[in-house]
C-alpha positions in Angstrom: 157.8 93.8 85.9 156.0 94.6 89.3 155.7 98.4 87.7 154.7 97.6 84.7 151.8 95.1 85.9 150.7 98.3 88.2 150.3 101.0 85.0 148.7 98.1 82.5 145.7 98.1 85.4 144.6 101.6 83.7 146.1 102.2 80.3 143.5 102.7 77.5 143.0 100.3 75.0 145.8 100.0 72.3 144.7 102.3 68.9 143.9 100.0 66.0 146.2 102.7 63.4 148.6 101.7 66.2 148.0 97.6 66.0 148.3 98.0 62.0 151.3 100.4 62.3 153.1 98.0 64.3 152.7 95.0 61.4 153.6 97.1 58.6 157.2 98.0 60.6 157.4 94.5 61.1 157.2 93.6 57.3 159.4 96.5 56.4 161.8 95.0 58.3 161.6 91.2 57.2 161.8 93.1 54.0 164.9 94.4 54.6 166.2 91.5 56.5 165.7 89.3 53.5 167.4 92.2 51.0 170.5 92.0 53.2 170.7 88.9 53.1 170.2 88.5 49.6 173.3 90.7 48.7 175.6 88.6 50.4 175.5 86.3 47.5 175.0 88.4 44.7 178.4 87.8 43.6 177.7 83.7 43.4 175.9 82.3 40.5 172.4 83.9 39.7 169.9 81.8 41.4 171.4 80.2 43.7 168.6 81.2 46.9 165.7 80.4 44.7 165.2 77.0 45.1 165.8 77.0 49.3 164.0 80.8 49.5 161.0 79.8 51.5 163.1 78.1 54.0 165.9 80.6 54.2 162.8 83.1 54.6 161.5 80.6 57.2 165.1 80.5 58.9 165.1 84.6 59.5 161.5 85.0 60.3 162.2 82.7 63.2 165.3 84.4 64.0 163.0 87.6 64.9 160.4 85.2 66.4 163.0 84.2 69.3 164.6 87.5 70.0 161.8 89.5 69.8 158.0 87.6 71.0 159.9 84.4 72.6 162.4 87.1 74.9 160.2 90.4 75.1 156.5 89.0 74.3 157.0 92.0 71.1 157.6 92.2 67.8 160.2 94.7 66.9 157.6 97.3 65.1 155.4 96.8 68.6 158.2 97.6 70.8 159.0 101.0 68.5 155.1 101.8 69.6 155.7 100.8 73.0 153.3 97.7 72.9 153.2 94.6 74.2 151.9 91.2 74.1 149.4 90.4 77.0 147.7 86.9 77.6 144.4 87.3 77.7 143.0 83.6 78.8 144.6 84.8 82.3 142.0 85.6 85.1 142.5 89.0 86.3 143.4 92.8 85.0 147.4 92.5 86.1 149.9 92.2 83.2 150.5 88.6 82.3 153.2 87.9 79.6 152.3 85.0 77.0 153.2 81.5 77.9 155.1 79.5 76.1 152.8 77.3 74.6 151.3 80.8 73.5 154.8 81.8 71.7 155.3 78.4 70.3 151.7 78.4 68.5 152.7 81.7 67.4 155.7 80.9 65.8 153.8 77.7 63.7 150.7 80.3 62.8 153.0 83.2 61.8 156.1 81.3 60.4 154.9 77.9 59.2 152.0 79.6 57.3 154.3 81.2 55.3 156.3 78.6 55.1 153.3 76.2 53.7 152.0 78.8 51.5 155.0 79.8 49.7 156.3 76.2 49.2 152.9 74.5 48.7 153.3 74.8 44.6 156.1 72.7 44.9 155.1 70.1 47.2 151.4 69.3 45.2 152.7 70.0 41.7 154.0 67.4 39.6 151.8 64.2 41.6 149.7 62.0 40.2 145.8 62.8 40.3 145.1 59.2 42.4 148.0 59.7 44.7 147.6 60.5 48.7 149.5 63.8 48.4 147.3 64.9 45.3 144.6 64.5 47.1 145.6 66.4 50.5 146.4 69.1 48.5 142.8 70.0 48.3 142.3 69.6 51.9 145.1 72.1 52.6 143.7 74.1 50.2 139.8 74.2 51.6 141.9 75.0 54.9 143.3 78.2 53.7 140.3 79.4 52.1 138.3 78.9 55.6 141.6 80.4 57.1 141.3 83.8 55.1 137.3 83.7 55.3 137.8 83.7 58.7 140.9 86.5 58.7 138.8 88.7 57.2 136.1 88.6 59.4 138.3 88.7 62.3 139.6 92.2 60.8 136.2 93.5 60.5 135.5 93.0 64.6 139.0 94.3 65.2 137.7 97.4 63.1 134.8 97.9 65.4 136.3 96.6 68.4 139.7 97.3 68.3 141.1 93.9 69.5 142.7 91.0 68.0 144.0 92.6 64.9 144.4 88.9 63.3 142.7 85.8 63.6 145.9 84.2 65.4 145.8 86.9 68.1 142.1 86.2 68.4 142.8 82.4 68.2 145.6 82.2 70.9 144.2 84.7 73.3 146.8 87.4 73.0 146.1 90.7 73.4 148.5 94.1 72.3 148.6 96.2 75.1 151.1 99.3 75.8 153.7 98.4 78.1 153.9 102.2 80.0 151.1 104.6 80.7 150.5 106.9 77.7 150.5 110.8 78.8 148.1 113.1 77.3 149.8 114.5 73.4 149.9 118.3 72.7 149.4 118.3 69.0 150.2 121.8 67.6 148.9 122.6 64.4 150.4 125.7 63.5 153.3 124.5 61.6 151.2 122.0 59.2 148.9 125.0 58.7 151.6 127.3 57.9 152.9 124.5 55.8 149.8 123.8 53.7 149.5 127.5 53.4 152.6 127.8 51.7 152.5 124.5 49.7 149.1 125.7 48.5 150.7 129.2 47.7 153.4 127.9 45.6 151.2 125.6 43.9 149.0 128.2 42.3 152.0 130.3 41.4 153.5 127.0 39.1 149.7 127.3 37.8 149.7 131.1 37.0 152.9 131.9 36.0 153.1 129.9 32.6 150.1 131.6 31.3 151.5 135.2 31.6 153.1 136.4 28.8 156.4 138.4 30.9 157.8 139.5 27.0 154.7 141.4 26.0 154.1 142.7 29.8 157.8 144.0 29.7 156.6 145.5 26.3 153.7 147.5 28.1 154.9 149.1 31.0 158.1 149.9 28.4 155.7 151.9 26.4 154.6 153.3 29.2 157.5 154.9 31.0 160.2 154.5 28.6 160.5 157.4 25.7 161.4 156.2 22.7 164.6 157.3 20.8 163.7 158.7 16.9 160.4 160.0 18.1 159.2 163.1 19.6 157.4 163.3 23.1 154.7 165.6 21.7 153.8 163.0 18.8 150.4 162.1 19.6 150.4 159.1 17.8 153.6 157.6 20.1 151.6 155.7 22.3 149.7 154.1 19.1 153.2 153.4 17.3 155.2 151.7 20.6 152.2 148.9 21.1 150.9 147.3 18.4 153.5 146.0 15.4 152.0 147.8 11.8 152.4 144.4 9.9 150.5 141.8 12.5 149.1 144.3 14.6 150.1 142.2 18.0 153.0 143.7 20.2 155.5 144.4 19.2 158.4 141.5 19.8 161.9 142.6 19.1 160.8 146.0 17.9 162.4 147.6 14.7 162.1 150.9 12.8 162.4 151.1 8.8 162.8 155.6 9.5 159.1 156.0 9.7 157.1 156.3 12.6 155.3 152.7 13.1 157.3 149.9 15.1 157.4 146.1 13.5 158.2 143.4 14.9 161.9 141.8 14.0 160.7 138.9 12.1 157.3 140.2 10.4 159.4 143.0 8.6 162.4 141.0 8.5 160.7 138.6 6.5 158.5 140.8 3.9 161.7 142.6 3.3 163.4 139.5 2.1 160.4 138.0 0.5 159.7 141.4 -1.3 162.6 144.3 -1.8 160.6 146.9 -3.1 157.9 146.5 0.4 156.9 149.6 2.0 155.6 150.3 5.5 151.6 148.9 5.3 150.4 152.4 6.7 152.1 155.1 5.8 154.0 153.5 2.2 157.4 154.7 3.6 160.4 152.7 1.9 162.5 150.4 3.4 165.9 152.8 3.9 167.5 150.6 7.2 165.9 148.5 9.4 167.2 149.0 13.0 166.4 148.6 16.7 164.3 150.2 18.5 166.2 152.0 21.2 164.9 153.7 24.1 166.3 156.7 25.5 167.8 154.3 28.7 169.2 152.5 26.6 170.9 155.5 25.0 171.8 157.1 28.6 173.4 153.7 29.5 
């Protein structure tokens, strides 16, 4: 303890993503407390928590309450962040942990709040308009609207000041402080750079690559560099014939011959044929003697 008091004398002040960080571990893990739980009696009849939830909730929360602030002046997410409770109505800059009336106000702010405001539907509901309990309901009620009125304008100092995260803290006089000095971080950012780099990368290739069109590329640099079987190398009009089908006038897809020189694609001449047996090629009239494949010369050699 005598160590610790000596490093709190000049550790900077606690981050507030730190502060926030901290209370969102410590939900998490009520959270997850409470599912636990929960699945112990899943195999009993449906329903059987709901009506005593709030103070089963009530019953864990404190739980946490006594072996983590009432022990170690931390909540579990603080201690995971090294920080620490500090009371803050002491005189002096030396570490002094909370007192107890500190831990027990805590415990009534942070647990009997929830406690009251899950189960206060149940305690004011079903009362007469004239009856006592009817009517402190709307005490209890201007209460916890002054309550959050004044939460959130605790947050908004806290956001410029960076102390007392909530109005209980504020209220109470505890402070969150880190419990060992806090050395200097070396943050390298080449990774996360490389990282982006390569997430960005990747993300414009699943952009680009569903608007090429791989069938009629494969179809151009194969009418560039394969020769085609059936026709000569010193026909002028090859490069013409191999690119552009003579019935739609696109690429060629599934390229067929019908023993002339123009190329079709399978399904344009495929289907004239059928819907027309006496159909000739559109630019030169040659008859329909066998449709077949085009083959190139690779394809031949293999």
């Amino acid at each position: 303890m005598d160590s610790m008091e000596d490093h709190l004398d000049t550790l900077t002040p606690v981050l507030r993503i730190s502060q926030l960080d901290a209370f969102e571990l410590d939900r998490a893990l009520e959270q997850l407390i409470w599912s636990q739980f929960a699945q112990c009696f899943q195999c009993f009849k449906p329903g059987l928590l709901t009506n005593f939830e709030p103070e089963l909730r009530a019953f864990l929360q404190f739980l946490l309450w006594r072996f983590t602030i009432y022990s170690q002046n931390a909540t579990v997410g603080q201690a995971l962040l090294n920080i620490r409770y500090k009371n803050d109505l002491s005189q002096g800059q030396k570490y002094k942990p909370m007192s107890k009336r500190q831990k027990l106000w805590y415990a009534l702010f942070a647990i009997g709040g929830k406690w009251l405001q899950e189960r206060a539907h149940d305690l004011f509901s079903n009362r007469s308009p004239e009856s006592v309990i009817h009517k402190f309901k709307y005490s209890i009620t201007f209460i916890t609207g002054l309550l959050r009125v004044a939460g959130l304008l605790n947050f908004l100092i806290f956001l410029q000041r960076g102390r007392f995260a909530t109005f209980p803290e504020r209220l109470l006089g505890i402070r969150a402080v880190f419990c060992r000095p806090q050395g200097v971080r070396q943050v390298g950012f080449e990774y996360m750079n490389r990282e982006l780099l390569w997430h960005g990368f990747a993300e414009f290739l699943i952009f680009l690559l569903p608007l090429i069109n791989t069938r009629k590329l494969k179809v151009v640099v194969s009418s560039w560099f394969l020769p085609v079987g059936h026709l000569h190398h010193n026909d002028g009009t090859l490069s013409i014939h191999c690119k552009e089908c003579a019935i739609c006038g696109d690429w060629p897809t599934m390229p067929h011959i019908i023993g002339c020189k123009h190329v079709f694609c399978y399904y344009c001449i495929q289907s004239n044929y059928l819907s027309d047996a006496d159909f000739t090629c559109p630019k030169c009239s040659t008859e329909i003697h066998n449709i077949e494949p085009l083959i190139s010369n690779i394809h031949q050699l293999i």
